[in-house]
C-alpha positions as CSV (number, residue, x, y, z in Angstrom):
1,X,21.7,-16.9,-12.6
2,X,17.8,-16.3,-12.7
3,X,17.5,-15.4,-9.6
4,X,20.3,-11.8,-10.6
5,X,17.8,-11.2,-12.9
6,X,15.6,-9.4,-10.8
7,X,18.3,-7.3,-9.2
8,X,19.7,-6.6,-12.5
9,X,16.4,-5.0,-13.8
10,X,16.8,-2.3,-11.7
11,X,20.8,-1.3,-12.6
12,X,19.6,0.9,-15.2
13,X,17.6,3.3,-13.1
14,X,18.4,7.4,-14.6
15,X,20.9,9.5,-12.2
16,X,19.1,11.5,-10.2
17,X,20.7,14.5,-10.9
18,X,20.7,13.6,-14.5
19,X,16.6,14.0,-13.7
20,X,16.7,17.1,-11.9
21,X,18.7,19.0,-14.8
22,X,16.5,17.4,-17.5
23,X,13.3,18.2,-15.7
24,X,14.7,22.0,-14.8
25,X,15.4,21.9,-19.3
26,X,11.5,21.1,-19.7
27,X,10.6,23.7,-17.5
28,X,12.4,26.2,-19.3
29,X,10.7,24.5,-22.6
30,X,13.8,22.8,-23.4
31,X,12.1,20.1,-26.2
32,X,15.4,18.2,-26.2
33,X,15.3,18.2,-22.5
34,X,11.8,16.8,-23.1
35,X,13.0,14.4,-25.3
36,X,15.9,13.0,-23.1
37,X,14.0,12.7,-20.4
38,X,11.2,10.5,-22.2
39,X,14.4,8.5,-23.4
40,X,15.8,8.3,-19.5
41,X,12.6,7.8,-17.7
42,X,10.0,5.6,-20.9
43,X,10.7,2.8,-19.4
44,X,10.2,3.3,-15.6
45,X,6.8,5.3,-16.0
46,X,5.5,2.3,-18.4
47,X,6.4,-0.4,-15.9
48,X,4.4,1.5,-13.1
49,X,1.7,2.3,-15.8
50,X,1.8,-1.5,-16.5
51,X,1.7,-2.6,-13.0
52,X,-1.4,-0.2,-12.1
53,X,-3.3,-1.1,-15.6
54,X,-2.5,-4.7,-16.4
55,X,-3.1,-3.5,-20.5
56,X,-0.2,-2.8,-22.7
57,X,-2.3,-0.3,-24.6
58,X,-3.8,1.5,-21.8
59,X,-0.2,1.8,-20.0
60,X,1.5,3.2,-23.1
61,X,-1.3,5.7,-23.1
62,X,-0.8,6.5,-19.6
63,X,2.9,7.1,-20.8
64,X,2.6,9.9,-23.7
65,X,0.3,11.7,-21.3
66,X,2.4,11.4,-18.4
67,X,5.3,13.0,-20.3
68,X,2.6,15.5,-21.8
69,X,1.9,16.3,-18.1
70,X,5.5,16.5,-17.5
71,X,6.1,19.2,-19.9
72,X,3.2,21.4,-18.7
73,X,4.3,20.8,-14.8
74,X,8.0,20.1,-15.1
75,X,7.8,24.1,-13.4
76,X,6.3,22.6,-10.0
77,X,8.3,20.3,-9.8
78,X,10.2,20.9,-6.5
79,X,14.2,19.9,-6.5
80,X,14.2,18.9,-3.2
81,X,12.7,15.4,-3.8
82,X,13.4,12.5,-6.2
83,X,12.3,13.5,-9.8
84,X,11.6,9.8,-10.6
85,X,9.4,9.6,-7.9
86,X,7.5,13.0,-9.0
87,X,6.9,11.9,-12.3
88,X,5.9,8.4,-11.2
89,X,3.3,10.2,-8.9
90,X,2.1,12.2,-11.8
91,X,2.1,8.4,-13.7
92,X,0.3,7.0,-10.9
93,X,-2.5,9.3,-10.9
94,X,-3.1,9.2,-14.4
95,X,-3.2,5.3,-14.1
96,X,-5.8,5.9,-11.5
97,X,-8.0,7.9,-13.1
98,X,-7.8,5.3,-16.5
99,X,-8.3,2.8,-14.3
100,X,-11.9,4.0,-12.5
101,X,-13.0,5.3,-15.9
102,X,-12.7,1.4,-17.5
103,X,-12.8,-0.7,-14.8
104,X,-10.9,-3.0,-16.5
105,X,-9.1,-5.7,-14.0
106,X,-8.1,-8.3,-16.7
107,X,-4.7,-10.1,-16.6
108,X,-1.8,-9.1,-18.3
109,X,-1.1,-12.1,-21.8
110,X,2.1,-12.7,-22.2
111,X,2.5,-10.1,-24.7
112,X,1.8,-7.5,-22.7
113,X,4.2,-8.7,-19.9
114,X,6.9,-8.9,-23.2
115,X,6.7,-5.0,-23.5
116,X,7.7,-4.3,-20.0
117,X,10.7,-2.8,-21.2
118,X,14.1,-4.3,-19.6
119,X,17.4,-2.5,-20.3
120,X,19.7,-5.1,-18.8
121,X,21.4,-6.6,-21.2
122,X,22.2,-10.1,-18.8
123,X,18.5,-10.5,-19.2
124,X,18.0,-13.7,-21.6
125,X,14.8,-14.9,-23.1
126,X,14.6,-17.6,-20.7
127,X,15.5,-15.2,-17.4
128,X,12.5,-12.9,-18.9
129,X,9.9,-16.0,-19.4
130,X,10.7,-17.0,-15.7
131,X,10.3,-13.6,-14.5
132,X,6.8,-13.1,-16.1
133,X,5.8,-16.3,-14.6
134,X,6.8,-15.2,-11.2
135,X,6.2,-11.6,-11.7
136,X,2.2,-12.8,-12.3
137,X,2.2,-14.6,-9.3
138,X,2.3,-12.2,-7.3
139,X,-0.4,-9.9,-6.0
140,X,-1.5,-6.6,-7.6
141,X,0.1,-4.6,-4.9
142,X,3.1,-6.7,-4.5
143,X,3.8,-6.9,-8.8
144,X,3.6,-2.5,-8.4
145,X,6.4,-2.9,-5.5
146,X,8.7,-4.9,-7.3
147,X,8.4,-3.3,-10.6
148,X,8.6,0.1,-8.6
149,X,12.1,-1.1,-7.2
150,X,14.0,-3.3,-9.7
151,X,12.6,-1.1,-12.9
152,X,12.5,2.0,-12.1
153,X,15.3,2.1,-9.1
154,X,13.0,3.6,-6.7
155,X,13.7,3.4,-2.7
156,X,11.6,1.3,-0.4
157,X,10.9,4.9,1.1
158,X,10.1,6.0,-2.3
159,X,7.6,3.8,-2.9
160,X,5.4,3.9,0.5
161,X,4.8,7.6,-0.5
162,X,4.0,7.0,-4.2
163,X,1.4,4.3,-3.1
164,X,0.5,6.2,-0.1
165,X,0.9,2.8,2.2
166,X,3.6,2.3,5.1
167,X,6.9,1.8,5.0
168,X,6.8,-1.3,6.7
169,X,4.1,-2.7,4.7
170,X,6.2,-1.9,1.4
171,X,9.3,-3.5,3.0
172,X,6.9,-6.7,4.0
173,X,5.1,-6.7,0.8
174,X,8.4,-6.6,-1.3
175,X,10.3,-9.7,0.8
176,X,7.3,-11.6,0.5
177,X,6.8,-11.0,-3.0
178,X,10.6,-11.8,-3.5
179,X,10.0,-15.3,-1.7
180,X,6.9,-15.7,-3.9
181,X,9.0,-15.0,-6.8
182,X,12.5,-17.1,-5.9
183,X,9.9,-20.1,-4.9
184,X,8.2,-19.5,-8.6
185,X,12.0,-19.3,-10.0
186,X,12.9,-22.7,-7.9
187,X,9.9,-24.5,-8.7
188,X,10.9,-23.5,-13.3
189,X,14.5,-24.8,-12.3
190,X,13.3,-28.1,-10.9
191,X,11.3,-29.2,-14.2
C-alpha cells in the first residue's frame, strides 16, 4: 500500500487545457482566472519551490511571486507548450535566484516536509511519514525529479527541459531515486 503512495501523489495533476484557458483568463486580466489557477497549480509550484529551496518559508515566498509573475507574463506565455511546465520554469528561476542570494543549503525539518501539499486523499499519516523519510534520502537533484513527476504530473520530457539536464539522465535519476525510495519504504515495513 505504501509503495501507491507515490504514484498516487501525482493523480491530481490540473488538465492541461484547464491551464491553457486559465492562463489565456490572466492574460486578459481575468482575477478569477488568476485565482483558479493559484487554486489548480499552489500546490505543484510549492513542491518544486520546496524541492529547489529546502525552507518552507522561502518556497511559499517563491510561490506568491511566481503567481505575481504569472499574472504580469501570463501574455507570453505561448499555447503550444505545457502551461505547468511554463510556470514551473518561471518557479524555477525565481527559486534560483532566492537561492544564490541566501545561500542557504540546510535540510528540510520535518515540518517543512509536512507542508508539501498532497491532494490524494489515499495518502495516510503513516504513508506521508514514510514518504518524507524516503523522499530525504534522496539526492537534491533526484528529490526535484520525483516531486516534479508524482506532484506536479509533469513528463519525464518535461522535466529534462525545466532542469535543463538530459532526458536520459532524468529517466536514470528518477528509477534510481525510486529504488532508493522503495528500499527506504522496505527497510520502515521490516521494523
Amino acid at each position: 500500500m505504501q509503495t501507491n503512495s507515490v504514484q498516487q501523489i501525482g493523480a491530481a495533476a490540473p488538465d492541461t487545457v484547464l491551464l491553457r484557458s486559465l492562463l489565456a483568463g490572466v492574460a486578459g486580466g481575468d482575477r478569477q482566472a488568476l485565482a483558479e489557477l493559484y487554486a489548480a497549480a499552489r500546490g505543484a509550484v510549492y513542491a518544486a519551490a520546496l524541492g529547489i529551496l529546502k525552507n518552507a518559508q522561502d518556497a511559499q515566498d517563491v510561490t506568491q511571486d511566481a503567481f505575481v509573475r504569472i499574472w504580469e507574463n501570463a501574455g507570453r506565455y505561448e499555447p503550444t507548450g505545457s502551461p505547468m511546465a511554463w510556470m514551473l520554469s518561471v518557479t524555477r528561476n525565481l527559486a534560483l535566484m532566492r537561492l544564490r542570494q541566501s545561500s542557504r543549503t540546510a535540510e528540510l525539518s520535518e515540518g517543512e516536509w509536512d507542508a508539501i501539499p498532497i491532494a490524494a486523499p489515499a495518502v495516510t499519516s503513516e504513508d506521508r511519514i514514510v514518504l518524507q523519510t524516503a523522499l530525504a534520502a534522496l539526492s537534491d537533484i533526484e528529490r526535484q525529479i520525483v516531486l516534479l513527476h508524482a506532484a506536479s504530473g509533469l513528463k519525464h520530457r518535461e522535466i529534462a527541459a525545466l532542469l535543463d539536464i538530459p532526458l536520459p539522465t532524468v529517466l536514470s535519476k528518477y528509477h534510481r531515486a525510486m529504488k532508493k525510495m522503495r528500499a527506504q519504504m522496505e527497510g520502515d515495513e521490516a521494523l
